[in-house]
Backbone as numpy.savetxt, mean C-alpha at the origin, in Angstrom:
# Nx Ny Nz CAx CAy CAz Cx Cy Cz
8.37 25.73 1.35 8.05 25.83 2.75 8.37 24.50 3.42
9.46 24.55 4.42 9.65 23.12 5.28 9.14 23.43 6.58
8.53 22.60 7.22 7.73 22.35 8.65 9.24 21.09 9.36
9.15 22.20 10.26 9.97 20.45 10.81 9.72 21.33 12.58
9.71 20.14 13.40 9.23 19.88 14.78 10.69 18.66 15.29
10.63 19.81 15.99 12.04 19.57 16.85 11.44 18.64 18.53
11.55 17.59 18.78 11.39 16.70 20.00 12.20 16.72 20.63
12.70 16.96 22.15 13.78 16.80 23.21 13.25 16.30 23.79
12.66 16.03 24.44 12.00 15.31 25.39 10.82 14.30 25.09
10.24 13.28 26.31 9.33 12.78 25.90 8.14 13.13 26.36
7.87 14.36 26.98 6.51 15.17 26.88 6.30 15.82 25.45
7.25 16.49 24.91 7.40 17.22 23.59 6.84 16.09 22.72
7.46 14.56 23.20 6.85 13.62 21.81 5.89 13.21 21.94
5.06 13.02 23.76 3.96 12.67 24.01 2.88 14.21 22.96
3.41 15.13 23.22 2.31 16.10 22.87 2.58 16.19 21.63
3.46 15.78 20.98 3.23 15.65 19.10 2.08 14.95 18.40
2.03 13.47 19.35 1.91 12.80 19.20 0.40 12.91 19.52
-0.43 13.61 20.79 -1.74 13.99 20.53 -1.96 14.70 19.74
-1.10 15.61 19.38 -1.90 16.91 18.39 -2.16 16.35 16.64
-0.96 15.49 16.82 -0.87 15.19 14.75 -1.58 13.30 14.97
-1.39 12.84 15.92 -2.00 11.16 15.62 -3.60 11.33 15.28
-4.32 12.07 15.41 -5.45 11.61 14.93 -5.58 11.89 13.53
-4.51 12.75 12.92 -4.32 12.96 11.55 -3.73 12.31 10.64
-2.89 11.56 11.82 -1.65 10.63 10.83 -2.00 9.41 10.83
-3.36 8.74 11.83 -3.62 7.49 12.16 -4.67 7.12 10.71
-5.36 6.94 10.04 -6.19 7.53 9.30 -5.38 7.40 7.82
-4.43 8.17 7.62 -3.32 7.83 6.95 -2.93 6.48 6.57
-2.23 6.40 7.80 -1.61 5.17 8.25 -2.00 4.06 7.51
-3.20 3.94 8.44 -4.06 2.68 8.08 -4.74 2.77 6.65
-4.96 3.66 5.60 -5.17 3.98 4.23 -3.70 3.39 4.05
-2.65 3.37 4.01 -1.51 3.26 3.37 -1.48 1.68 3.34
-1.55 1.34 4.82 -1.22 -0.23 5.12 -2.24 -0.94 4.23
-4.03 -0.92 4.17 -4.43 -1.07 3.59 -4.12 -1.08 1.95
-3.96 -0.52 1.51 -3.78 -0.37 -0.14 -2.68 -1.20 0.02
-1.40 -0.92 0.46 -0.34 -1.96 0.49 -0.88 -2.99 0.25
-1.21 -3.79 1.36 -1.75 -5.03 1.47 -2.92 -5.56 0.62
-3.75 -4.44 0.18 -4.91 -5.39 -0.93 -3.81 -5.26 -2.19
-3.28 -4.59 -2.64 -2.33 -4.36 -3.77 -1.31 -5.60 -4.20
-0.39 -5.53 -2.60 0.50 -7.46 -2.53 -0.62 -8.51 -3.00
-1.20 -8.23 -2.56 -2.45 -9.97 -2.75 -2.93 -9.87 -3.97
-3.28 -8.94 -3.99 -3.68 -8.76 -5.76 -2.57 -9.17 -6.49
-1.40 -8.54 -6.55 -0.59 -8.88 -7.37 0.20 -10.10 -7.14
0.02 -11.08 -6.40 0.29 -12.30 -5.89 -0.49 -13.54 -6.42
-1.84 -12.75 -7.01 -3.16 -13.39 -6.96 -2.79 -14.02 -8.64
-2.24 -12.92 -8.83 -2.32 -12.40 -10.86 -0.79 -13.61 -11.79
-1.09 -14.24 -12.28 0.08 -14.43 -13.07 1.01 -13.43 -14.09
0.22 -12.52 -14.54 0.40 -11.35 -15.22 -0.13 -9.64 -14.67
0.96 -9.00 -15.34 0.31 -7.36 -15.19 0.75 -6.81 -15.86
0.28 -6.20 -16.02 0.06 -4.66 -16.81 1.58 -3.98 -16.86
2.42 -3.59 -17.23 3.49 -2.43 -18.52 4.75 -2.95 -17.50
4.77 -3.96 -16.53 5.81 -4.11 -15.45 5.63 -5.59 -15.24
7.06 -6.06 -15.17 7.20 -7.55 -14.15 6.35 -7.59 -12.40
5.66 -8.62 -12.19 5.07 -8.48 -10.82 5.94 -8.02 -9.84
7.47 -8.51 -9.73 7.79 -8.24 -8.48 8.49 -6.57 -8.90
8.46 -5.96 -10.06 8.73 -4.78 -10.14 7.63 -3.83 -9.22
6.42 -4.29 -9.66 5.29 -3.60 -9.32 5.05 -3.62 -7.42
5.96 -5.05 -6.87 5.83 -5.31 -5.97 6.43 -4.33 -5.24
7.43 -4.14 -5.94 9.25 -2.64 -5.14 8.08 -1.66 -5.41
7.37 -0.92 -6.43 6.93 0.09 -6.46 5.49 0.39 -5.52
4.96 -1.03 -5.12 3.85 -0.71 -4.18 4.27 -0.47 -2.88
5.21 -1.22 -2.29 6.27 -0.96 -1.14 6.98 0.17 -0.95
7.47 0.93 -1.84 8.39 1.79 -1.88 8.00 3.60 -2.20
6.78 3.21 -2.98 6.39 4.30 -3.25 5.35 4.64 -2.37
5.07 5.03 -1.35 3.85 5.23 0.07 2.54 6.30 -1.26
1.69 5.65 -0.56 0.22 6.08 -0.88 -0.05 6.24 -2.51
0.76 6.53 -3.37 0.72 6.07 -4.70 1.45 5.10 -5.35
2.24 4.77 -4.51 2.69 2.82 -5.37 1.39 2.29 -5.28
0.60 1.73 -4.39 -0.30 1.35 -4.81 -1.80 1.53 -5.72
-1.91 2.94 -5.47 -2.69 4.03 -6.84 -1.94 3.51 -8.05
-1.03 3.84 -8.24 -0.62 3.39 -9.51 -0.53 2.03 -9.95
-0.48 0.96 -9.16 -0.98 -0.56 -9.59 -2.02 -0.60 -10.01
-2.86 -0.19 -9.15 -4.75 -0.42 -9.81 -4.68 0.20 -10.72
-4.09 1.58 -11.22 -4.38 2.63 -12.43 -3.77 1.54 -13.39
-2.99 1.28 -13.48 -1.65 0.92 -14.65 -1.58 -0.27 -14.66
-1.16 -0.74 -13.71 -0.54 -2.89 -13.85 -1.51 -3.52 -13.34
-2.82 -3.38 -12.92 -3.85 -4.29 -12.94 -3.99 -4.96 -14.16
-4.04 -6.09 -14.25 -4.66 -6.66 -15.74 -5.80 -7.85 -14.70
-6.83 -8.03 -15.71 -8.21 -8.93 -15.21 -7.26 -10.58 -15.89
-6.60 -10.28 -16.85 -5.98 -11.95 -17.84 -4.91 -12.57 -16.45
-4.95 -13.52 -16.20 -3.98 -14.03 -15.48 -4.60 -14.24 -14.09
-6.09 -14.22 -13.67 -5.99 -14.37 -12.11 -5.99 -16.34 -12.17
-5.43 -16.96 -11.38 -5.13 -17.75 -10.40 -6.29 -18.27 -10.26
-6.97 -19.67 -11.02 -8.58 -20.19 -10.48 -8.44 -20.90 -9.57
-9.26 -21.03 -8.78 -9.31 -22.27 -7.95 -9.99 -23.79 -8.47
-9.81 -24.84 -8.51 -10.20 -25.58 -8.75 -10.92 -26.35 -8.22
-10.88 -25.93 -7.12 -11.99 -26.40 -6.10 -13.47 -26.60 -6.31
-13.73 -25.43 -7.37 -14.93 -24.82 -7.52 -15.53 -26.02 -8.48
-14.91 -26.44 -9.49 -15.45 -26.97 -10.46 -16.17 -28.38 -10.15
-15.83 -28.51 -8.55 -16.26 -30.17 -7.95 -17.62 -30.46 -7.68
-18.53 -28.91 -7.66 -19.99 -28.70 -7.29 -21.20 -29.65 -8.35
């Protein structure tokens, strides 16, 4: 089954755009999110899990809403985070 929505105009895209944005916004921002805690995480890490970091990096980018599911599932590793040294001055 394919859905596809044909736009000519920009009332047609204004009214797409009320009927599906409160569905797609929600989304959205779930996607951007995980993206972004996922980069930092794996930025954070010297090591991961069954993949090179910047492999994992193409697959969190590239793959929408489960590239990043699949980092936390799979290439998270806890060995390798990044200490600060700051801490130890207390």
């Amino acid at each position: 089954m394919q859905i596809t929505y044909k736009v000519d105009t920009l009332q047609e895209l204004i009214d797409w755009i009320i009927k599906w944005g409160p569905l797609l916004l929600p989304l959205v921002l779930i996607q951007l999110g995980l993206m972004v805690f996922a980069a930092l995480d794996i930025a954070k890490k010297k090591k991961t899990k069954n993949f090179n970091p910047i492999i994992w990096v193409l697959i969190v980018c590239l793959v929408n809403m489960i590239g990043p599911i699949l980092y936390f599932v799979f290439g998270r590793s806890d060995e390798g985070v990044i200490k600060d040294d700051d801490d130890d001055d207390i």
